[in-house]
N, C-alpha and C positions, 0 to 999 in steps of 0.2 A: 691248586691254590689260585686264588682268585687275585688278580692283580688290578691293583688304581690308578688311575691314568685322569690325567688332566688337561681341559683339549681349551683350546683357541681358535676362534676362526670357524666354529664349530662346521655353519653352514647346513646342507643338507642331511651332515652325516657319513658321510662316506669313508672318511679315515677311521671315525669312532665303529663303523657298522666291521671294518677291516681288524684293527684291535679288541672289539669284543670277539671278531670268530675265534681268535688268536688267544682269547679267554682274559684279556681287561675287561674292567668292569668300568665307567664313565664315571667315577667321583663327582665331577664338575664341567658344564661345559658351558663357554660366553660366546653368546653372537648377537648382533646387533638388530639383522636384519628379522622384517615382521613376518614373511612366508615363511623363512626358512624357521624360525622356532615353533611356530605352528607344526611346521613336518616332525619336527624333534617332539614338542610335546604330543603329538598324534600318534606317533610309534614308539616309543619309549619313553620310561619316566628318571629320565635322568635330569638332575636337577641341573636348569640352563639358568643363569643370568642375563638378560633379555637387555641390555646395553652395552653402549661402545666400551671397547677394553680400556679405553684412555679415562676412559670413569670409573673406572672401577680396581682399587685397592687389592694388592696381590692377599689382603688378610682376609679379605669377604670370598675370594676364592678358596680360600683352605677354612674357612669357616664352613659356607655354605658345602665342601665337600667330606668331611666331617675328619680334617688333616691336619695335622704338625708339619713345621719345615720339615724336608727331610722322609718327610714318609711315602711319598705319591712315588709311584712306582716308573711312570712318566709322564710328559709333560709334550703334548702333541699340538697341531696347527699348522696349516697354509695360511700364511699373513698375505693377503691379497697380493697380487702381482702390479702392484706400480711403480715407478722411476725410484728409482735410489739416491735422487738428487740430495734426502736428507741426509745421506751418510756423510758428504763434505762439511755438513756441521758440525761434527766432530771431529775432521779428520787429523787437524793440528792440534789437538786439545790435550790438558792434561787426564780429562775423567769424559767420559761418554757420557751424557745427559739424559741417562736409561728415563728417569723420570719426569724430562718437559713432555708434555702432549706433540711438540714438533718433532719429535721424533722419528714418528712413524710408523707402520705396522709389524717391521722386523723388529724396532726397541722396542717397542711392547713386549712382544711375544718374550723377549731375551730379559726384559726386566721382571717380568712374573717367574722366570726360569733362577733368577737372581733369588728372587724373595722365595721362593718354596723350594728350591735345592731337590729336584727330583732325582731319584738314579739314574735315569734316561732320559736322553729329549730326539725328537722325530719332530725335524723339521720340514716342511717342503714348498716348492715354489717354482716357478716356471724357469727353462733353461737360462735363460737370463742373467739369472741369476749368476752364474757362476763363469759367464763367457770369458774368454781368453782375451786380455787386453780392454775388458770392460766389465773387470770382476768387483766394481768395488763394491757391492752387496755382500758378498762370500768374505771378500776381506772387513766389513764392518761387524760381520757374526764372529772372525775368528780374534778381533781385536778385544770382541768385549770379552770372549768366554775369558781370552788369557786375563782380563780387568776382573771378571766373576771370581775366577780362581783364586786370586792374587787377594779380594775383598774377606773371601767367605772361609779360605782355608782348604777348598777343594781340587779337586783334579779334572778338571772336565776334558775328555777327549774331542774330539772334530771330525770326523769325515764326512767326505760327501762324495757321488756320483751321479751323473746324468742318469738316469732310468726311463727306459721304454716299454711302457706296460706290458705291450704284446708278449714281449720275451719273457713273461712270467705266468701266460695261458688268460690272459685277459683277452677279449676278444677286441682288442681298439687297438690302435696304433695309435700312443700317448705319452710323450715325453716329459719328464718334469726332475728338477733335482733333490734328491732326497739329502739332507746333513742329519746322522745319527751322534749324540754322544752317548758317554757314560761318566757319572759323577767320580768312578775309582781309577778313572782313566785309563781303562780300556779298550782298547781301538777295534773298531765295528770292521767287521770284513761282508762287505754287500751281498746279500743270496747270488748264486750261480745260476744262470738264466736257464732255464726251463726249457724253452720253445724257441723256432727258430724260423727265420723265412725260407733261408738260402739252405740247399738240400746239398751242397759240402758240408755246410758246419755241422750237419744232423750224422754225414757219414763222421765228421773226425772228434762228435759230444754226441754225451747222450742224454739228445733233448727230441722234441718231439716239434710237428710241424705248429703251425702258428694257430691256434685258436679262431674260430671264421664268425660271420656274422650269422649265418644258417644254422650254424654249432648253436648262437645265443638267442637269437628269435625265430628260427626256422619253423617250433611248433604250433605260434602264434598265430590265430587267424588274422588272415587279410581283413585291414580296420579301414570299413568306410566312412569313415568319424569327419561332417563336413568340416572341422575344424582340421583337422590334418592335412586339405586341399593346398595344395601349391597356389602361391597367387601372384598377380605381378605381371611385368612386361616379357619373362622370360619364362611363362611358367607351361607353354603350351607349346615349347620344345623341348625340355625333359623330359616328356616317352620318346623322342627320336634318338637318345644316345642311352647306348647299351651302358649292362649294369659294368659297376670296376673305371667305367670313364667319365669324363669331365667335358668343360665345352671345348678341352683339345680337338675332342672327336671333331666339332666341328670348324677346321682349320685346315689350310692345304698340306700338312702335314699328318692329319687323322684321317680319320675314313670316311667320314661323311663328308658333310658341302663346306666350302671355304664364305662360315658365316664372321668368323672372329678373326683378328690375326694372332698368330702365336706367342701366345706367351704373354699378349695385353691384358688378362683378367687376372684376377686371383685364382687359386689352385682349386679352392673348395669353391667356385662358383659354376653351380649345374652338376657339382659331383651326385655321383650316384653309387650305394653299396653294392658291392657284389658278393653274393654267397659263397664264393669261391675263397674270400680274403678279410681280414678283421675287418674293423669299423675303421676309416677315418677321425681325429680326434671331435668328439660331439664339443662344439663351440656354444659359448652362453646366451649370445646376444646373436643369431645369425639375419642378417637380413633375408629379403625376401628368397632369394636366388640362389643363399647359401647352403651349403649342403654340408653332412652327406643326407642326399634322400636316400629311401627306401629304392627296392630295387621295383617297385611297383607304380615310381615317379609321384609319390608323395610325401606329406613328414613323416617324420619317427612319432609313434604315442607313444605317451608317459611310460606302461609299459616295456616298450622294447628300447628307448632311452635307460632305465633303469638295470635292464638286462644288459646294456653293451657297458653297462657303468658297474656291472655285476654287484648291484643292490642286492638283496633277498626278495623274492616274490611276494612278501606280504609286507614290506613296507612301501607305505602309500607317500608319494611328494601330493605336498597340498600348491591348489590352486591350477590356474589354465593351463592350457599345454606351453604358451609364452614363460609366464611364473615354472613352471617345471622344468623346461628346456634352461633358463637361465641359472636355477639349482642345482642341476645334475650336470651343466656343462663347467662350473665351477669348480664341483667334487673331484677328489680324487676315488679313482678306481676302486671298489671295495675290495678286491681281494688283490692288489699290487699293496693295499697297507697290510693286508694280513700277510703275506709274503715276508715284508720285513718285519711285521710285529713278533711274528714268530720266530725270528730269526734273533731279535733282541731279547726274546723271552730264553732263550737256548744259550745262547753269547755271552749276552752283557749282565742276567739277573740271574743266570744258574740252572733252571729250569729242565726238567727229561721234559719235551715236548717233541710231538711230530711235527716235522717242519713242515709236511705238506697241505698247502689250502684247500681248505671247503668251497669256496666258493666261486670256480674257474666252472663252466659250463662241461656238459659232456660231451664226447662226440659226436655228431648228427649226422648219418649216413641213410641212404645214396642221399648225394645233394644234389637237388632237381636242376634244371639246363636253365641256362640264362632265359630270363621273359621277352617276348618276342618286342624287339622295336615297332615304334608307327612312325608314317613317312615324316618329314619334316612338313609344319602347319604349312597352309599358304601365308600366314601373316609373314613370314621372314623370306618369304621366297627373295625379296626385292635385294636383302643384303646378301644375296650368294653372288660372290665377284673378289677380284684381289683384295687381301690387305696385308699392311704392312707388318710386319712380324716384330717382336720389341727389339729396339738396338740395342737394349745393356743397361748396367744397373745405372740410376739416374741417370736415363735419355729420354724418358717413357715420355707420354704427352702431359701426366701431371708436373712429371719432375719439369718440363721444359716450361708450361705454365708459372710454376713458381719462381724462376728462374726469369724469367719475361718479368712478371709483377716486381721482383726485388728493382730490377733494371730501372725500370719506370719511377719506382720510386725512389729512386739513387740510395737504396739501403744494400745492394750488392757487397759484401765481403763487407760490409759493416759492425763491427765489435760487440754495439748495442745490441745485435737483431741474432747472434749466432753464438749460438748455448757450446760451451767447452763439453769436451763428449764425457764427462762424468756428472752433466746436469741434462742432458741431451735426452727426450722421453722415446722411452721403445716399448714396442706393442707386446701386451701380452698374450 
Protein backbone atom coordinates (compact mmCIF):
# COMPACT_ATOMS: atom_id res chain seq x y z
CA UNK A 1 0.00 0.00 0.00
CA UNK A 2 1.20 3.16 -1.05
CA UNK A 3 0.83 5.76 1.38
CA UNK A 4 0.24 9.97 1.14
CA UNK A 5 2.10 12.23 2.92
CA UNK A 6 2.16 15.89 2.85
CA UNK A 7 5.34 17.77 3.32
CA UNK A 8 6.37 21.55 4.42
CA UNK A 9 9.41 23.03 4.33
CA UNK A 10 10.01 20.83 1.56
CA UNK A 11 13.65 22.04 0.80
CA UNK A 12 16.09 19.70 -0.84
CA UNK A 13 14.26 16.75 -0.10
CA UNK A 14 15.55 14.75 2.30
CA UNK A 15 12.77 13.86 4.69
CA UNK A 16 10.39 13.25 1.56
CA UNK A 17 13.55 11.08 -0.17
CA UNK A 18 13.41 9.23 3.78
CA UNK A 19 9.33 8.66 3.58
CA UNK A 20 9.16 7.59 0.12
CA UNK A 21 12.17 4.68 0.87
CA UNK A 22 9.69 3.95 3.78
CA UNK A 23 6.99 3.57 0.71
CA UNK A 24 5.08 7.32 0.91
CA UNK A 25 4.23 8.62 -1.95
CA UNK A 26 4.67 12.91 -1.87
CA UNK A 27 0.94 13.99 -2.51
CA UNK A 28 2.10 17.75 -2.02
CA UNK A 29 4.99 19.44 -1.32
CA UNK A 30 5.44 23.67 -0.59
CA UNK A 31 8.74 25.50 -0.42
CA UNK A 32 9.46 28.78 -1.03
CA UNK A 33 12.88 28.72 -1.95
CA UNK A 34 14.03 29.02 -5.96
CA UNK A 35 17.13 26.26 -5.96
CA UNK A 36 15.64 24.09 -3.85
CA UNK A 37 12.47 23.39 -6.06
CA UNK A 38 14.52 23.25 -9.08
CA UNK A 39 16.25 20.20 -7.15
CA UNK A 40 12.69 18.76 -6.49
CA UNK A 41 11.23 19.47 -9.78
CA UNK A 42 14.75 17.93 -11.46
CA UNK A 43 14.43 14.49 -9.41
CA UNK A 44 10.96 14.05 -9.08
CA UNK A 45 7.60 14.94 -10.18
CA UNK A 46 5.93 15.69 -7.21
CA UNK A 47 3.65 18.28 -7.48
CA UNK A 48 5.48 21.36 -5.32
CA UNK A 49 3.71 24.77 -4.64
CA UNK A 50 6.69 27.20 -5.26
CA UNK A 51 5.45 29.93 -2.36
CA UNK A 52 5.80 30.90 1.14
CA UNK A 53 3.28 28.70 3.32
CA UNK A 54 1.83 31.96 4.80
CA UNK A 55 0.34 32.36 1.14
CA UNK A 56 -0.81 29.65 0.69
CA UNK A 57 -4.46 28.25 1.96
CA UNK A 58 -4.47 24.77 3.58
CA UNK A 59 -7.34 23.91 0.66
CA UNK A 60 -4.91 24.49 -2.37
CA UNK A 61 -2.90 22.07 -0.50
CA UNK A 62 -5.34 19.24 -0.58
CA UNK A 63 -6.48 20.35 -3.87
CA UNK A 64 -3.36 20.48 -5.59
CA UNK A 65 -2.65 16.88 -3.87
CA UNK A 66 -5.65 15.23 -4.98
CA UNK A 67 -7.11 14.92 -0.95
CA UNK A 68 -9.96 15.38 1.47
CA UNK A 69 -9.49 16.42 5.23
CA UNK A 70 -8.69 13.49 6.79
CA UNK A 71 -7.20 11.40 4.04
CA UNK A 72 -3.25 12.33 3.79
CA UNK A 73 -1.66 9.71 5.62
CA UNK A 74 0.92 12.36 7.05
CA UNK A 75 1.67 15.48 7.29
CA UNK A 76 5.65 16.14 7.42
CA UNK A 77 8.20 19.38 7.61
CA UNK A 78 11.29 21.05 9.37
CA UNK A 79 9.87 24.59 9.92
CA UNK A 80 13.06 26.41 9.68
CA UNK A 81 15.09 26.88 12.96
CA UNK A 82 14.57 30.47 14.22
CA UNK A 83 13.65 32.12 17.74
CA UNK A 84 10.44 31.16 19.08
CA UNK A 85 10.10 34.76 20.30
CA UNK A 86 6.60 34.43 18.35
CA UNK A 87 5.26 31.78 20.62
CA UNK A 88 4.68 34.64 23.57
CA UNK A 89 2.12 36.05 21.36
CA UNK A 90 0.03 33.68 22.34
CA UNK A 91 1.06 32.76 25.21
CA UNK A 92 -1.91 34.39 27.42
CA UNK A 93 -4.40 34.09 24.88
CA UNK A 94 -7.74 32.55 24.74
CA UNK A 95 -7.25 30.95 20.76
CA UNK A 96 -3.73 30.53 19.22
CA UNK A 97 -3.67 32.75 16.07
CA UNK A 98 -2.80 29.56 13.77
CA UNK A 99 -3.86 31.91 11.01
CA UNK A 100 -2.03 35.66 11.30
CA UNK A 101 1.15 35.38 9.09
CA UNK A 102 2.90 36.53 12.57
CA UNK A 103 2.86 33.63 13.45
CA UNK A 104 5.65 31.89 12.35
CA UNK A 105 6.93 28.75 10.79
CA UNK A 106 5.85 26.26 13.59
CA UNK A 107 1.97 27.87 13.20
CA UNK A 108 2.05 27.29 9.95
CA UNK A 109 3.14 23.97 9.83
CA UNK A 110 0.49 23.25 12.88
CA UNK A 111 -2.24 25.27 11.15
CA UNK A 112 -2.19 23.19 7.77
CA UNK A 113 -2.04 19.98 10.28
CA UNK A 114 -5.48 21.74 11.61
CA UNK A 115 -7.08 22.22 8.19
CA UNK A 116 -6.16 18.50 6.59
CA UNK A 117 -6.39 16.35 9.97
CA UNK A 118 -3.69 13.80 8.80
CA UNK A 119 -3.33 10.51 10.74
CA UNK A 120 0.34 11.36 11.44
CA UNK A 121 2.41 14.26 11.70
CA UNK A 122 6.54 14.06 11.81
CA UNK A 123 7.69 17.11 12.86
CA UNK A 124 11.39 18.32 13.27
CA UNK A 125 13.66 20.83 14.17
CA UNK A 126 16.73 21.69 15.85
CA UNK A 127 17.44 20.76 19.65
CA UNK A 128 16.35 23.91 20.61
CA UNK A 129 13.71 23.22 20.26
CA UNK A 130 12.71 21.41 23.01
CA UNK A 131 15.75 22.52 25.76
CA UNK A 132 15.12 22.37 29.31
CA UNK A 133 14.15 25.53 30.82
CA UNK A 134 13.81 27.07 27.39
CA UNK A 135 11.17 24.88 25.88
CA UNK A 136 8.73 27.34 24.97
CA UNK A 137 8.77 25.98 21.14
CA UNK A 138 7.68 22.24 22.32
CA UNK A 139 5.35 23.85 24.68
CA UNK A 140 3.72 26.09 21.83
CA UNK A 141 3.24 22.66 19.63
CA UNK A 142 1.66 20.93 22.61
CA UNK A 143 -0.63 23.80 23.54
CA UNK A 144 -2.10 24.05 20.09
CA UNK A 145 -2.49 20.13 19.36
CA UNK A 146 -4.62 20.09 22.84
CA UNK A 147 -6.61 23.55 20.95
CA UNK A 148 -6.58 21.13 17.46
CA UNK A 149 -8.21 18.35 19.32
CA UNK A 150 -10.56 20.17 21.28
CA UNK A 151 -11.59 22.34 17.69
CA UNK A 152 -11.76 19.45 15.23
CA UNK A 153 -13.02 16.50 17.46
CA UNK A 154 -9.85 14.43 17.40
CA UNK A 155 -7.21 12.87 19.39
CA UNK A 156 -3.78 13.86 18.53
CA UNK A 157 -1.05 12.38 20.34
CA UNK A 158 2.69 14.35 21.09
CA UNK A 159 5.85 12.83 21.51
CA UNK A 160 9.12 13.97 20.98
CA UNK A 161 12.95 12.97 21.32
CA UNK A 162 16.30 14.49 20.79
CA UNK A 163 17.79 12.24 17.92
CA UNK A 164 21.25 11.75 16.77
CA UNK A 165 21.51 10.47 13.46
CA UNK A 166 24.59 8.48 13.83
CA UNK A 167 22.83 6.12 16.15
CA UNK A 168 20.67 4.92 13.43
CA UNK A 169 23.68 4.04 10.76
CA UNK A 170 23.76 7.38 9.13
CA UNK A 171 27.13 8.31 8.83
CA UNK A 172 27.06 12.02 10.40
CA UNK A 173 26.89 12.95 13.89
CA UNK A 174 23.47 14.94 13.62
CA UNK A 175 21.14 16.02 16.35
CA UNK A 176 17.71 17.22 15.81
CA UNK A 177 14.27 16.69 17.62
CA UNK A 178 11.76 14.78 16.06
CA UNK A 179 7.61 15.37 17.53
CA UNK A 180 5.55 12.28 16.06
CA UNK A 181 1.75 12.12 16.52
CA UNK A 182 -1.24 10.27 15.70
CA UNK A 183 -4.67 11.64 14.84
CA UNK A 184 -6.38 8.24 17.11
CA UNK A 185 -4.09 9.13 19.81
CA UNK A 186 -1.62 6.71 19.89
CA UNK A 187 1.63 7.26 21.53
CA UNK A 188 4.79 6.82 19.07
CA UNK A 189 7.55 4.84 20.88
CA UNK A 190 11.04 6.29 18.98
CA UNK A 191 12.97 3.34 16.90
CA UNK A 192 15.78 1.81 19.27
CA UNK A 193 19.21 2.92 18.09
CA UNK A 194 21.01 0.85 15.83
CA UNK A 195 24.49 1.83 16.20
CA UNK A 196 26.67 2.94 18.69
CA UNK A 197 30.12 4.93 19.48
CA UNK A 198 31.00 3.53 22.81
CA UNK A 199 31.87 -0.26 22.62
CA UNK A 200 30.16 -1.05 26.24
CA UNK A 201 26.91 -0.10 24.92
CA UNK A 202 27.51 -2.56 21.79
CA UNK A 203 28.65 -5.32 24.61
CA UNK A 204 25.26 -4.68 26.76
CA UNK A 205 22.63 -3.94 22.95
CA UNK A 206 22.65 -5.18 20.06
CA UNK A 207 23.74 -2.53 17.78
CA UNK A 208 26.49 -2.21 15.66
CA UNK A 209 29.47 0.28 15.67
CA UNK A 210 28.81 3.86 14.23
CA UNK A 211 28.58 4.10 10.43
CA UNK A 212 32.09 6.21 9.28
CA UNK A 213 32.70 8.47 6.54
CA UNK A 214 35.10 5.99 4.54
CA UNK A 215 31.96 3.60 4.91
CA UNK A 216 30.02 6.73 2.83
CA UNK A 217 32.56 8.33 0.31
CA UNK A 218 35.44 6.00 0.61
CA UNK A 219 34.78 4.64 -2.99
CA UNK A 220 34.69 8.18 -4.55
CA UNK A 221 37.49 9.31 -6.33
CA UNK A 222 39.73 12.16 -5.06
CA UNK A 223 37.88 15.36 -6.71
CA UNK A 224 40.29 18.00 -7.99
CA UNK A 225 37.31 20.18 -8.67
CA UNK A 226 39.05 23.99 -8.42
CA UNK A 227 36.03 25.00 -6.89
CA UNK A 228 36.43 22.56 -3.88
CA UNK A 229 39.91 24.46 -2.91
CA UNK A 230 40.02 25.71 0.57
CA UNK A 231 40.51 29.47 0.58
CA UNK A 232 41.20 32.11 2.94
CA UNK A 233 43.63 33.22 5.61
CA UNK A 234 43.64 29.74 7.22
CA UNK A 235 43.48 27.68 4.35
CA UNK A 236 47.16 26.61 3.90
CA UNK A 237 47.37 25.19 7.39
CA UNK A 238 44.69 22.52 6.93
CA UNK A 239 47.23 19.70 5.56
CA UNK A 240 49.17 20.30 8.87
CA UNK A 241 46.48 18.78 11.11
CA UNK A 242 45.64 15.32 10.98
CA UNK A 243 42.32 13.78 9.83
CA UNK A 244 39.61 13.36 13.09
CA UNK A 245 41.26 16.92 14.45
CA UNK A 246 40.47 20.58 14.52
CA UNK A 247 42.78 23.67 15.20
CA UNK A 248 42.84 22.14 18.87
CA UNK A 249 45.74 20.14 17.31
CA UNK A 250 47.21 23.40 16.99
CA UNK A 251 47.25 24.63 20.72
CA UNK A 252 49.58 23.83 23.81
CA UNK A 253 47.42 21.33 24.59
CA UNK A 254 47.35 19.28 21.08
CA UNK A 255 50.09 18.02 19.28
CA UNK A 256 51.23 20.40 16.99
CA UNK A 257 52.57 24.11 17.58
CA UNK A 258 50.75 26.54 20.08
CA UNK A 259 49.18 28.68 17.03
CA UNK A 260 45.68 29.15 18.73
CA UNK A 261 44.74 29.20 22.28
CA UNK A 262 42.44 26.69 23.59
CA UNK A 263 39.37 26.63 23.24
CA UNK A 264 39.22 30.47 21.57
CA UNK A 265 37.73 29.16 18.10
CA UNK A 266 34.70 27.40 17.35
CA UNK A 267 34.75 23.65 17.29
CA UNK A 268 34.19 23.20 13.45
CA UNK A 269 36.91 25.72 12.55
CA UNK A 270 39.78 23.71 10.50
CA UNK A 271 37.88 20.51 11.39
CA UNK A 272 38.83 17.82 9.24
CA UNK A 273 36.92 14.17 8.61
CA UNK A 274 38.44 11.24 9.63
CA UNK A 275 37.72 7.78 8.01
CA UNK A 276 37.90 6.29 10.95
CA UNK A 277 34.47 8.16 12.43
CA UNK A 278 31.01 9.69 10.90
CA UNK A 279 30.85 13.09 9.51
CA UNK A 280 30.60 15.98 11.74
CA UNK A 281 27.17 17.82 11.21
CA UNK A 282 27.48 19.28 7.38
CA UNK A 283 26.50 23.03 8.23
CA UNK A 284 24.56 25.22 5.58
CA UNK A 285 26.28 28.43 5.36
CA UNK A 286 29.96 27.58 6.56
CA UNK A 287 32.53 30.14 6.19
CA UNK A 288 35.55 30.07 4.87
CA UNK A 289 37.61 27.90 7.68
CA UNK A 290 34.60 26.02 8.51
CA UNK A 291 34.59 22.46 8.25
CA UNK A 292 34.39 19.44 8.30
CA UNK A 293 36.79 19.15 5.34
CA UNK A 294 37.70 16.31 3.63
CA UNK A 295 40.44 14.21 4.90
CA UNK A 296 42.40 15.43 1.81
CA UNK A 297 42.34 19.19 3.23
CA UNK A 298 39.53 20.28 0.98
CA UNK A 299 35.66 20.73 0.51
CA UNK A 300 33.10 18.15 0.42
CA UNK A 301 31.57 17.81 -3.57
CA UNK A 302 28.08 17.79 -3.92
CA UNK A 303 28.52 14.20 -4.20
CA UNK A 304 30.02 13.11 -0.98
CA UNK A 305 27.88 16.07 0.75
CA UNK A 306 24.78 14.02 -0.50
CA UNK A 307 26.31 10.68 0.60
CA UNK A 308 27.02 11.88 4.23
CA UNK A 309 23.26 13.23 3.96
CA UNK A 310 22.60 9.63 2.59
CA UNK A 311 20.54 11.08 -0.45
CA UNK A 312 20.31 8.23 -3.31
CA UNK A 313 23.03 8.40 -5.88
CA UNK A 314 21.13 9.64 -8.67
CA UNK A 315 19.62 12.49 -7.19
CA UNK A 316 21.15 15.55 -8.34
CA UNK A 317 21.16 19.06 -5.91
CA UNK A 318 20.88 21.86 -8.49
CA UNK A 319 23.35 24.73 -8.56
CA UNK A 320 27.10 25.59 -7.21
CA UNK A 321 28.63 23.75 -4.60
CA UNK A 322 27.66 27.18 -2.21
CA UNK A 323 23.67 26.66 -3.43
CA UNK A 324 24.27 22.72 -2.66
CA UNK A 325 26.20 22.91 0.46
CA UNK A 326 23.48 25.37 1.77
CA UNK A 327 20.51 22.58 0.60
CA UNK A 328 21.83 19.49 1.92
CA UNK A 329 23.29 21.27 5.20
CA UNK A 330 19.57 22.32 5.82
CA UNK A 331 18.10 18.66 5.00
CA UNK A 332 17.52 16.22 7.21
CA UNK A 333 19.40 12.84 6.96
CA UNK A 334 17.52 10.71 4.36
CA UNK A 335 17.60 7.56 5.96
CA UNK A 336 17.22 8.93 9.96
CA UNK A 337 13.55 9.96 8.22
CA UNK A 338 13.18 6.63 6.88
CA UNK A 339 14.03 5.24 10.15
CA UNK A 340 11.08 6.80 11.79
CA UNK A 341 8.77 6.61 8.74
CA UNK A 342 9.01 3.19 8.91
CA UNK A 343 8.44 2.88 12.17
CA UNK A 344 5.13 5.13 11.93
CA UNK A 345 4.07 3.06 8.96
CA UNK A 346 4.26 -0.30 11.54
CA UNK A 347 2.88 1.84 14.89
CA UNK A 348 0.72 4.36 14.16
CA UNK A 349 -1.14 3.26 10.45
CA UNK A 350 -1.05 -0.74 10.81
CA UNK A 351 1.22 -1.63 8.39
CA UNK A 352 3.42 -5.51 8.16
CA UNK A 353 6.50 -3.47 7.00
CA UNK A 354 10.33 -4.13 7.51
CA UNK A 355 11.58 -1.77 9.82
CA UNK A 356 14.99 -1.92 8.40
CA UNK A 357 16.45 1.15 6.05
CA UNK A 358 17.59 1.07 2.70
CA UNK A 359 19.45 3.67 2.67
CA UNK A 360 22.42 3.53 5.53
CA UNK A 361 25.79 2.84 3.48
CA UNK A 362 27.54 -0.50 3.68
CA UNK A 363 30.56 -1.41 5.37
CA UNK A 364 33.80 -0.31 3.70
CA UNK A 365 36.68 -2.43 4.70
CA UNK A 366 40.20 -2.30 5.18
CA UNK A 367 40.05 1.50 5.92
CA UNK A 368 43.26 2.88 4.47
CA UNK A 369 45.71 4.83 7.31
CA UNK A 370 45.30 8.46 7.93
CA UNK A 371 46.91 10.92 4.98
CA UNK A 372 50.23 11.92 5.72
CA UNK A 373 50.35 15.70 7.45
CA UNK A 374 52.69 18.55 5.82
CA UNK A 375 54.75 20.65 8.01
CA UNK A 376 52.91 23.79 9.23
CA UNK A 377 53.33 26.82 6.27
CA UNK A 378 55.95 29.45 6.96
CA UNK A 379 53.08 32.06 6.77
CA UNK A 380 51.99 31.15 10.47
CA UNK A 381 55.31 30.39 11.78
CA UNK A 382 55.23 34.13 13.51
CA UNK A 383 52.02 33.09 15.65
CA UNK A 384 53.77 29.95 17.38
CA UNK A 385 54.31 31.38 20.98
CA UNK A 386 51.93 31.47 24.23
CA UNK A 387 48.38 32.04 24.23
CA UNK A 388 45.75 32.43 26.42
CA UNK A 389 43.36 29.60 26.80
CA UNK A 390 39.37 30.75 27.04
CA UNK A 391 38.52 31.58 30.76
CA UNK A 392 34.67 30.41 30.56
CA UNK A 393 31.62 30.82 29.20
CA UNK A 394 31.01 34.69 28.73
CA UNK A 395 34.78 35.92 29.56
CA UNK A 396 36.00 35.21 25.96
CA UNK A 397 37.42 38.49 24.19
CA UNK A 398 33.88 39.03 22.29
CA UNK A 399 31.93 38.45 25.41
CA UNK A 400 34.29 41.03 27.12
CA UNK A 401 34.01 43.56 23.97
CA UNK A 402 30.33 43.73 24.29
CA UNK A 403 30.34 44.17 27.72
CA UNK A 404 33.07 47.19 27.37
CA UNK A 405 30.51 48.82 24.56
CA UNK A 406 27.30 48.38 26.77
CA UNK A 407 29.59 50.21 29.67
CA UNK A 408 30.49 53.17 27.33
CA UNK A 409 27.29 53.59 26.35
CA UNK A 410 25.64 53.39 29.82
CA UNK A 411 23.10 50.83 28.46
CA UNK A 412 24.82 48.18 30.97
CA UNK A 413 21.86 46.05 32.71
CA UNK A 414 19.47 48.38 30.85
CA UNK A 415 15.79 46.88 30.57
CA UNK A 416 15.47 48.42 27.06
CA UNK A 417 18.62 46.72 25.59
CA UNK A 418 18.11 43.05 27.32
CA UNK A 419 15.63 40.52 25.75
CA UNK A 420 13.77 38.20 28.57
CA UNK A 421 15.19 34.62 27.59
CA UNK A 422 11.92 33.56 25.94
CA UNK A 423 12.44 36.36 23.29
CA UNK A 424 16.35 36.08 23.52
CA UNK A 425 17.63 34.67 19.74
CA UNK A 426 19.76 31.27 19.81
CA UNK A 427 21.61 29.91 16.99
CA UNK A 428 20.60 27.16 15.03
Amino acid sequence: MVRKVISLYTGAGGLDLGFEAAGFEVACAVEMDDEAVVTLRKNRDWPVIHRDIHEVPSCEILTEGHLEAGEADALIGGPPCQPFSKSGYWANGDTLRLDDPRAGTVAAYLRVLRDTLPKTFFLENVPGLAYRGKSEGIELIERTIEQINRERGVEYSLRYQQLNAAHYGVPQVRERVIVVGSRDGTIFDFPTPTHSEIDGARELLPVEPWMTTWDSIGDLEDDDNPELAVRGKWSDLLPSIPEGENYLWHTDRGGGESIFGWRRRYWSFLLKLSKQRPSWTIQAQPGPAVGPFHWKSRRLSARELCRLQTFPDDYQINGGITAVQRQLGNAVPAALAEVVARKMRHQLLGDEIDLAPTLIPDRREPVPAPEPMAPIHPDYHHLIGDHEAHPGTGMGYAAQERRTARQQTGTEGSASTRLPLSAAPRSS
